[in-house]
PDB file as gemmi writes it, atoms N, CA and C in Angstrom:
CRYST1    1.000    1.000    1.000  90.00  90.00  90.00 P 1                      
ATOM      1  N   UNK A   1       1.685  -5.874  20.117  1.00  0.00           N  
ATOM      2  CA  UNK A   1       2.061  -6.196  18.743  1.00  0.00           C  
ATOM      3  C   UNK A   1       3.203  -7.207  18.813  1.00  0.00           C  
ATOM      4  N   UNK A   2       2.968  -8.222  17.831  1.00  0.00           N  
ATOM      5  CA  UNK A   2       4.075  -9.439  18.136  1.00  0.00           C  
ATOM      6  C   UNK A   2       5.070  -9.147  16.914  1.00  0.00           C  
ATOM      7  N   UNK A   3       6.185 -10.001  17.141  1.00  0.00           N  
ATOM      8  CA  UNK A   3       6.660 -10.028  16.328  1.00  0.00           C  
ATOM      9  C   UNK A   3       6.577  -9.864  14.488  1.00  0.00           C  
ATOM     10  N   UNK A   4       5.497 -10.762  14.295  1.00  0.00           N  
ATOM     11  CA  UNK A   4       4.945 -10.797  12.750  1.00  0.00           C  
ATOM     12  C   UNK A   4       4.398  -9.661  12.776  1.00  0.00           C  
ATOM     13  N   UNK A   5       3.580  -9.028  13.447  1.00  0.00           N  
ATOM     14  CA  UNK A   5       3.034  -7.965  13.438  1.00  0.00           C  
ATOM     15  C   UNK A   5       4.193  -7.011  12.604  1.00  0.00           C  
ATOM     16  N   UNK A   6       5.320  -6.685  13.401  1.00  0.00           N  
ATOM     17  CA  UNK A   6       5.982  -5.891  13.320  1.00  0.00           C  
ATOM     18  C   UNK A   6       6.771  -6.085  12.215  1.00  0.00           C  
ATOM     19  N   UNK A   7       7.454  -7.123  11.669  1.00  0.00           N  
ATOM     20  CA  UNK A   7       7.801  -7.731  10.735  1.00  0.00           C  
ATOM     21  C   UNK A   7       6.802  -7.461   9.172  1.00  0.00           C  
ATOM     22  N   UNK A   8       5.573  -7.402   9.080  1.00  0.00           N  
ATOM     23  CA  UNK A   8       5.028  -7.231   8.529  1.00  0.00           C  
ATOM     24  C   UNK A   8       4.707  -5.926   7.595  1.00  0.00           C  
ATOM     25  N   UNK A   9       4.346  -5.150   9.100  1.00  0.00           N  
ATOM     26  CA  UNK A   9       4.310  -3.615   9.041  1.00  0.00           C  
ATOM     27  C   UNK A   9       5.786  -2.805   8.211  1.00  0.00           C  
ATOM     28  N   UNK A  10       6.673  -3.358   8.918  1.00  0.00           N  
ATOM     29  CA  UNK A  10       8.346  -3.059   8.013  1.00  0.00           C  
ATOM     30  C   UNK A  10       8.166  -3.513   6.708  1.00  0.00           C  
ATOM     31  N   UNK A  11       7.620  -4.898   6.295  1.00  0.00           N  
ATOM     32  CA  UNK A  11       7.798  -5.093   4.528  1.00  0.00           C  
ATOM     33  C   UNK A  11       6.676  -4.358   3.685  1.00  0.00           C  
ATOM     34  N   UNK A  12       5.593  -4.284   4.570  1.00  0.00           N  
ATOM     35  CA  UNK A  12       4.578  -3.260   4.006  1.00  0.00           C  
ATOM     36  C   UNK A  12       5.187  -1.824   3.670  1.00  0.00           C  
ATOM     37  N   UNK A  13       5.841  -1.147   4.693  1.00  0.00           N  
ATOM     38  CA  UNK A  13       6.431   0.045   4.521  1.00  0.00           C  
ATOM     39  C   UNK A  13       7.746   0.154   3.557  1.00  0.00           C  
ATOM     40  N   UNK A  14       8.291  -0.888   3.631  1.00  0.00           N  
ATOM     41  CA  UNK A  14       9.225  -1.282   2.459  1.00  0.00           C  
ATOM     42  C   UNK A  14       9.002  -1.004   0.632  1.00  0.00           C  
ATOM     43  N   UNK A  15       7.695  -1.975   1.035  1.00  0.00           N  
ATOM     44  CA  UNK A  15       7.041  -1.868  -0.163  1.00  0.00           C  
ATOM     45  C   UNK A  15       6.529  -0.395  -0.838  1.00  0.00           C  
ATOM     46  N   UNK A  16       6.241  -0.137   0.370  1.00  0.00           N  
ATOM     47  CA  UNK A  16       5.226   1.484  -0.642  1.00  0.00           C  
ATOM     48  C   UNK A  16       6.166   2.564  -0.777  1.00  0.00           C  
ATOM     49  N   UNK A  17       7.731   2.399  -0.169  1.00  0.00           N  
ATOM     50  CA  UNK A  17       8.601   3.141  -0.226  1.00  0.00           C  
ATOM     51  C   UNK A  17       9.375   2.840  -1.398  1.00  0.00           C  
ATOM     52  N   UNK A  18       9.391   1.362  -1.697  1.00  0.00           N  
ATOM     53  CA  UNK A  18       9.686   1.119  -3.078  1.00  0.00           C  
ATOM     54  C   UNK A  18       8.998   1.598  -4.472  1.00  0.00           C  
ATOM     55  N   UNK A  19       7.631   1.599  -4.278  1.00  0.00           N  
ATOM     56  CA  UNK A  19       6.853   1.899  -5.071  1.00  0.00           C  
ATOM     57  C   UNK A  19       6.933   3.421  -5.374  1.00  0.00           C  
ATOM     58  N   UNK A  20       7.079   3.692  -4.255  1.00  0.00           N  
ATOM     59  CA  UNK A  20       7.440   5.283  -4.408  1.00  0.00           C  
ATOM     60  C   UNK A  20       8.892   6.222  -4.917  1.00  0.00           C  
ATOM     61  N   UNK A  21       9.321   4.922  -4.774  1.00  0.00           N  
ATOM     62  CA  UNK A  21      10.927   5.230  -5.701  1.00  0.00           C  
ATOM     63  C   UNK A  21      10.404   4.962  -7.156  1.00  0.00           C  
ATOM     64  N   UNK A  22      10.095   3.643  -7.484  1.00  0.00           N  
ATOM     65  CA  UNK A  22       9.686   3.429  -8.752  1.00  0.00           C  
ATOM     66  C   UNK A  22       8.874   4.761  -9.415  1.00  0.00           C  
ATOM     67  N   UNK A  23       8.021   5.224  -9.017  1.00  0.00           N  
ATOM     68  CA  UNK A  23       6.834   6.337  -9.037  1.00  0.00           C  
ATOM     69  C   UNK A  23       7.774   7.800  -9.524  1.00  0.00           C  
ATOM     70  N   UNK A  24       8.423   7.758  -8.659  1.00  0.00           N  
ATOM     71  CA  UNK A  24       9.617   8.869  -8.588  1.00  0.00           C  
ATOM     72  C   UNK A  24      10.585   8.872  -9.520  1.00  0.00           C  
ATOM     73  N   UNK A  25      11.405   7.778  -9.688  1.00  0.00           N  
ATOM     74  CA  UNK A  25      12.812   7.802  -9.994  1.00  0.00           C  
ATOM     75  C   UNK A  25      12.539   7.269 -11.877  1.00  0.00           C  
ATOM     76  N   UNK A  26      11.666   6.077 -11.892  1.00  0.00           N  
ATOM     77  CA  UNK A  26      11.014   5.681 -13.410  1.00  0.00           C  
ATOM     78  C   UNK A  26       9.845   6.194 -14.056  1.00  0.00           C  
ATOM     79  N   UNK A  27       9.428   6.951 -13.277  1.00  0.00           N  
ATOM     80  CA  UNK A  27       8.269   7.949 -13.873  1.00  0.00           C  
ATOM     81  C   UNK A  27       6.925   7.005 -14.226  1.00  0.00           C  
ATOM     82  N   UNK A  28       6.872   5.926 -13.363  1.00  0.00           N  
ATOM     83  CA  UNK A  28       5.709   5.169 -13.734  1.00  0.00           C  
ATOM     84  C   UNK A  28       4.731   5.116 -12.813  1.00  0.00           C  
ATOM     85  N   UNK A  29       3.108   5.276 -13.653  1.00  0.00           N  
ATOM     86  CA  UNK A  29       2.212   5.614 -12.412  1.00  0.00           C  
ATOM     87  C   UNK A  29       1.776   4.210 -11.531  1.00  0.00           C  
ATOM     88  N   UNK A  30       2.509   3.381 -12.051  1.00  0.00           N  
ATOM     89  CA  UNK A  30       2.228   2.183 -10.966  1.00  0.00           C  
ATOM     90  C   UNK A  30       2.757   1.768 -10.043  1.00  0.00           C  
ATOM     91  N   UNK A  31       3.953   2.727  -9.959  1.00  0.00           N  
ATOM     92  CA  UNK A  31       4.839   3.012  -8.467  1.00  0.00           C  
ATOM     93  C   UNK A  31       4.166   3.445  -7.651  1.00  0.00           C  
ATOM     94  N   UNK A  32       3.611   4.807  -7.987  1.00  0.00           N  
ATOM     95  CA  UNK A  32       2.805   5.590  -7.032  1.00  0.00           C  
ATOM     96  C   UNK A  32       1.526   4.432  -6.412  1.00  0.00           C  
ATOM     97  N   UNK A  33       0.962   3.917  -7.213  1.00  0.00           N  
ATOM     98  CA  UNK A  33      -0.361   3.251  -7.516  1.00  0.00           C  
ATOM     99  C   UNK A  33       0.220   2.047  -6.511  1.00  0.00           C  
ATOM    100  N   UNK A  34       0.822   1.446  -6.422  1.00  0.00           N  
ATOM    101  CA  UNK A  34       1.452   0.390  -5.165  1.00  0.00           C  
ATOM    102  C   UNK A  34       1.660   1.051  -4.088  1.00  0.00           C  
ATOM    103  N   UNK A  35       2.577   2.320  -4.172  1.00  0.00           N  
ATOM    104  CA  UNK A  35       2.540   2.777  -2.904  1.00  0.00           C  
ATOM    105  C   UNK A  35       1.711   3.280  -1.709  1.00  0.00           C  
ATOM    106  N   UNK A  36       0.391   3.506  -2.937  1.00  0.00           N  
ATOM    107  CA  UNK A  36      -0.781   4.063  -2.593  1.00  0.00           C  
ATOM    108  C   UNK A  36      -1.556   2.603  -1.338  1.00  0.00           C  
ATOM    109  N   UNK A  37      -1.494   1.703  -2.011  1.00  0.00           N  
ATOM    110  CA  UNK A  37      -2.018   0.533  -1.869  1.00  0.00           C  
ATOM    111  C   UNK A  37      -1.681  -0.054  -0.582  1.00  0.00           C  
ATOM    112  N   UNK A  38      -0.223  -0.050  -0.282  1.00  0.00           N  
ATOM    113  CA  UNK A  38       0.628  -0.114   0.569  1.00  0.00           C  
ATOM    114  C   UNK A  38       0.330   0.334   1.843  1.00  0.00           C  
ATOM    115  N   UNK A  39       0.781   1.822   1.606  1.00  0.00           N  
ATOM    116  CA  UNK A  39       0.806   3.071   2.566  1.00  0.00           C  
ATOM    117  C   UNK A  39      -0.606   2.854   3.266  1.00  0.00           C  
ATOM    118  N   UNK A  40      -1.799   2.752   2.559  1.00  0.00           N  
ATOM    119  CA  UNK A  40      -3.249   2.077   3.691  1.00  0.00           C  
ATOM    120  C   UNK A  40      -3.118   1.227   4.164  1.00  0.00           C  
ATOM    121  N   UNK A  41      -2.262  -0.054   3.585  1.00  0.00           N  
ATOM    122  CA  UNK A  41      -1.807  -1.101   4.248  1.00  0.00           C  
ATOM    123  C   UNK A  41      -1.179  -0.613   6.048  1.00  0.00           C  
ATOM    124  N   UNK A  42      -0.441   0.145   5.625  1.00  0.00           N  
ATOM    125  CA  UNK A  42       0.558   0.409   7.200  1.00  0.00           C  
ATOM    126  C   UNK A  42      -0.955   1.237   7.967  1.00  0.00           C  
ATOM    127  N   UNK A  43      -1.036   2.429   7.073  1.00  0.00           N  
ATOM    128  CA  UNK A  43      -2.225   3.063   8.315  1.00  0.00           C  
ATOM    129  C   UNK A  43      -3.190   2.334   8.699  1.00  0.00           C  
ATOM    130  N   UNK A  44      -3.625   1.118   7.993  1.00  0.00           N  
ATOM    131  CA  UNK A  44      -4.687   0.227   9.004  1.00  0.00           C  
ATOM    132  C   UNK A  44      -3.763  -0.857   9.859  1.00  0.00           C  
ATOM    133  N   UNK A  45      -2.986  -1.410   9.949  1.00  0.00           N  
ATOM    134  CA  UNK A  45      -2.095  -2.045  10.489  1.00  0.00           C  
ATOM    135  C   UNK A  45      -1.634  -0.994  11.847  1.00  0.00           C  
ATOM    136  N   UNK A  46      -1.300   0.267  11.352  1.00  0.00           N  
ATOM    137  CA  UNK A  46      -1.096   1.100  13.229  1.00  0.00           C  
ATOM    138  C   UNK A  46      -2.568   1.167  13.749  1.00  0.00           C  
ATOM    139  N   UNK A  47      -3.793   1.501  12.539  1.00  0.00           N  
ATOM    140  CA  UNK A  47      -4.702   2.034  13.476  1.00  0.00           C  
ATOM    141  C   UNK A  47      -4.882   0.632  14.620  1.00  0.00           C  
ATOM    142  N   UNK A  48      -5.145  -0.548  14.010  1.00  0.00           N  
ATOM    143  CA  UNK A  48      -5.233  -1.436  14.894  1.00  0.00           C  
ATOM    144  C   UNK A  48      -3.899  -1.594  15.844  1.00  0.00           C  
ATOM    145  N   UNK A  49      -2.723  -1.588  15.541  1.00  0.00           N  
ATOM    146  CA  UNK A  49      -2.351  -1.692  16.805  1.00  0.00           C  
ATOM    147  C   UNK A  49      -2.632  -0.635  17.958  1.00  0.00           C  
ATOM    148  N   UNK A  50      -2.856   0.559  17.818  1.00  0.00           N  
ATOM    149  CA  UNK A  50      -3.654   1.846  18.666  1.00  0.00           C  
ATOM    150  C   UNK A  50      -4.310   1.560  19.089  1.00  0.00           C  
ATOM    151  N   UNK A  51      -5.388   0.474  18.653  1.00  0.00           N  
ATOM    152  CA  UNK A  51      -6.516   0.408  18.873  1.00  0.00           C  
ATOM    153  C   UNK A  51      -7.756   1.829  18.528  1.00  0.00           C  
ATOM    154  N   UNK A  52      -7.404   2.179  17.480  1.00  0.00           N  
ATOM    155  CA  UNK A  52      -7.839   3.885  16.833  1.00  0.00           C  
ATOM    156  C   UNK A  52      -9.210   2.854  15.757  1.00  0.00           C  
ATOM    157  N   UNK A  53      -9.814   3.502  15.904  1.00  0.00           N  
ATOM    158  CA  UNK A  53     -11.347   3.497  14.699  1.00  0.00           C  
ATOM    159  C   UNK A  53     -10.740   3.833  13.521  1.00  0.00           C  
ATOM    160  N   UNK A  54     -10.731   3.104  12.583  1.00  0.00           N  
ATOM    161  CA  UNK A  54     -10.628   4.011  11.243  1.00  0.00           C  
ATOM    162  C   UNK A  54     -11.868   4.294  10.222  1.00  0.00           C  
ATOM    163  N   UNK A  55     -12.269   5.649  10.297  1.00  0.00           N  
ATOM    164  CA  UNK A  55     -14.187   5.802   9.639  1.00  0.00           C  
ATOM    165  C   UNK A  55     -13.741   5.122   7.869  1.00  0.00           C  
ATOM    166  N   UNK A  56     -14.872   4.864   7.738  1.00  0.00           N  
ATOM    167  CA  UNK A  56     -14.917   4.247   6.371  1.00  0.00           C  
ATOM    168  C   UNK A  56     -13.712   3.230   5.838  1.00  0.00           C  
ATOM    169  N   UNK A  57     -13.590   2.453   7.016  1.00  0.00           N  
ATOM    170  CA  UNK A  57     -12.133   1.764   6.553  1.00  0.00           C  
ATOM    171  C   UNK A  57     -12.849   0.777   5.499  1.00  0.00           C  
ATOM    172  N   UNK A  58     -14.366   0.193   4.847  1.00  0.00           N  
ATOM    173  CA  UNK A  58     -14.510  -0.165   4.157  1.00  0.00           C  
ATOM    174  C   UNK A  58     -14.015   0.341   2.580  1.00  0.00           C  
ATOM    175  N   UNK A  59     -14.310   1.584   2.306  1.00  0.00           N  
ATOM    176  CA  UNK A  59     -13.667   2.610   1.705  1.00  0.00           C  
ATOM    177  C   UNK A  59     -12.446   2.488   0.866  1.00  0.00           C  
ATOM    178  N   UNK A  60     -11.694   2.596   2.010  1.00  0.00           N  
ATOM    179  CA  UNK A  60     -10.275   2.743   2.164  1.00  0.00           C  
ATOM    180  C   UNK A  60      -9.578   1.395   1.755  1.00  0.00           C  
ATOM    181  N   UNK A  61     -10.008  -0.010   1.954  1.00  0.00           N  
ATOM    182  CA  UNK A  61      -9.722  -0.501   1.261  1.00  0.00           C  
ATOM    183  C   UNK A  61     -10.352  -1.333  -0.154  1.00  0.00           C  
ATOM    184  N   UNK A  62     -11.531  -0.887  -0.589  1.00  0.00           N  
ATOM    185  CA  UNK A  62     -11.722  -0.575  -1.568  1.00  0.00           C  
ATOM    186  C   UNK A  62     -10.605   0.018  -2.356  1.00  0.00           C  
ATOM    187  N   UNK A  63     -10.715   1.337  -2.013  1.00  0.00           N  
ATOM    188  CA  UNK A  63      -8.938   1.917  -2.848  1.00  0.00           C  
ATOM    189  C   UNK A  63      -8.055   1.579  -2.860  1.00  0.00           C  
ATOM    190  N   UNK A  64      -7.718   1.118  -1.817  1.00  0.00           N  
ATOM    191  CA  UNK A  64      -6.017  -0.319  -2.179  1.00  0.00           C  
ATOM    192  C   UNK A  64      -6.685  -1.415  -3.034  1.00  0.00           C  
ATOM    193  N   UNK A  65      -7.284  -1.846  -3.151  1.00  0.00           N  
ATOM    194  CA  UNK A  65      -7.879  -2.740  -4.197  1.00  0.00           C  
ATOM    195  C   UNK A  65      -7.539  -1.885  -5.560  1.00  0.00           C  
ATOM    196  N   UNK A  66      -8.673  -1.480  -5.413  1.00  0.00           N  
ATOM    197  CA  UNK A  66      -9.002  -0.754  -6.824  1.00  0.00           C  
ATOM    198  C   UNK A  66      -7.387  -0.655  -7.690  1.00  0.00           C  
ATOM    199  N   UNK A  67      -6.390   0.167  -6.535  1.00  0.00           N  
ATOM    200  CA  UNK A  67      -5.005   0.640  -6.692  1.00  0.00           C  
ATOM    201  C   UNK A  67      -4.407  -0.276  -7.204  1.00  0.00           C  
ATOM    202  N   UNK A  68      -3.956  -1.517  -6.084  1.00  0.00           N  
ATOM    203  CA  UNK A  68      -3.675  -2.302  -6.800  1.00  0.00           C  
ATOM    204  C   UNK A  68      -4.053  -3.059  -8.007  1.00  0.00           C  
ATOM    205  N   UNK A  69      -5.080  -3.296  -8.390  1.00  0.00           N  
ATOM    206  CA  UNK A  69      -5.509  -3.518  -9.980  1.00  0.00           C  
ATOM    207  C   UNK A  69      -5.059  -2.940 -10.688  1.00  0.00           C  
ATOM    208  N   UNK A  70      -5.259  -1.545 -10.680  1.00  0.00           N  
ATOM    209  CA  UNK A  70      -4.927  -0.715 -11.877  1.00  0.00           C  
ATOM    210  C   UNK A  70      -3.473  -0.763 -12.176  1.00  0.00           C  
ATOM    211  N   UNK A  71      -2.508  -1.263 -11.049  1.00  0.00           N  
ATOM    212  CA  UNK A  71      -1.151  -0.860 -11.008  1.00  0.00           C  
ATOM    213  C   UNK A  71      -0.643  -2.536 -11.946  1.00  0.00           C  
ATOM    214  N   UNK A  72      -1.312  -3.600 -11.231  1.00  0.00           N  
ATOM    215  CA  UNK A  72      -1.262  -4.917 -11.957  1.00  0.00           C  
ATOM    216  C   UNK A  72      -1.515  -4.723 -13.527  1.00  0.00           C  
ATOM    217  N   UNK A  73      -2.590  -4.065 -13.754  1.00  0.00           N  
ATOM    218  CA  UNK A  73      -3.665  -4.015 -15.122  1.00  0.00           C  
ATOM    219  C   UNK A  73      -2.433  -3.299 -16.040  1.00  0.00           C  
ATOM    220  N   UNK A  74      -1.650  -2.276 -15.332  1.00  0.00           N  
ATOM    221  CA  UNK A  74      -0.829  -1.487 -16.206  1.00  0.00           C  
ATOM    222  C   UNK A  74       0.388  -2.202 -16.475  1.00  0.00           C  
ATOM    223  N   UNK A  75       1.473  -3.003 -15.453  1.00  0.00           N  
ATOM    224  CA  UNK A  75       2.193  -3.755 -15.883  1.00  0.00           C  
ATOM    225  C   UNK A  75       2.042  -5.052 -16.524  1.00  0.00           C  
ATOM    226  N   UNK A  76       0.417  -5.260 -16.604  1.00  0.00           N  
ATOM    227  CA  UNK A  76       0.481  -6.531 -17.658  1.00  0.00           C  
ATOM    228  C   UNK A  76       0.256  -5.999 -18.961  1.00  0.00           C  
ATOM    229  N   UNK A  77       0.039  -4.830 -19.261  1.00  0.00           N  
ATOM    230  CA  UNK A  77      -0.188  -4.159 -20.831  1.00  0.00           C  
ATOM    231  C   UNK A  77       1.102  -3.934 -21.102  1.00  0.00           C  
ATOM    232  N   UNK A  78       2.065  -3.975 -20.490  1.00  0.00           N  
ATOM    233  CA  UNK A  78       3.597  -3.474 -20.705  1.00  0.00           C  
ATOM    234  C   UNK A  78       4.101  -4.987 -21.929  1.00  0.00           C  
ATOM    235  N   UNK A  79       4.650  -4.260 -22.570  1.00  0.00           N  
ATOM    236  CA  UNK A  79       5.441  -5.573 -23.260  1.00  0.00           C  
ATOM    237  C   UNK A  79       7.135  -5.163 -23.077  1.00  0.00           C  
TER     238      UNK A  79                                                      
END                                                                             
């Protein structure tokens, strides 16, 4: 794992830890809903550095998709 690798993996984990404050601390479900998004972000990012299979990783990010939309979809209805 190189540098960016690792660099990466940290702002990813950054992120869904943020989201998860937001989720937590502002009571909004699009904290969670980023963090969600995120957090698969890092577990496919280790599985490959492991070199680990991840089953249905088509799936899986489907749901960070999906996640992230809904989390976008909700802060653009915000006024």
């Amino acid at each position: 794992m190189n540098l960016l690798n690792v660099l990466s993996l940290l702002l990813e984990a950054g992120v869904a830890l943020t989201g998860l404050w937001i989720g937590l601390a502002g009571k909004k479900l699009y904290g969670y809903l980023i963090a969600l998004t995120f957090l698969i972000y890092v577990v496919y990012d280790l599985s490959r550095f492991m070199n680990a299979k991840l089953p249905g990783h088509d799936l899986i990010f489907l749901i960070a998709s999906a996640s992230i939309f809904i989390a976008v979809w909700i802060i653009g209805k915000q006024k």
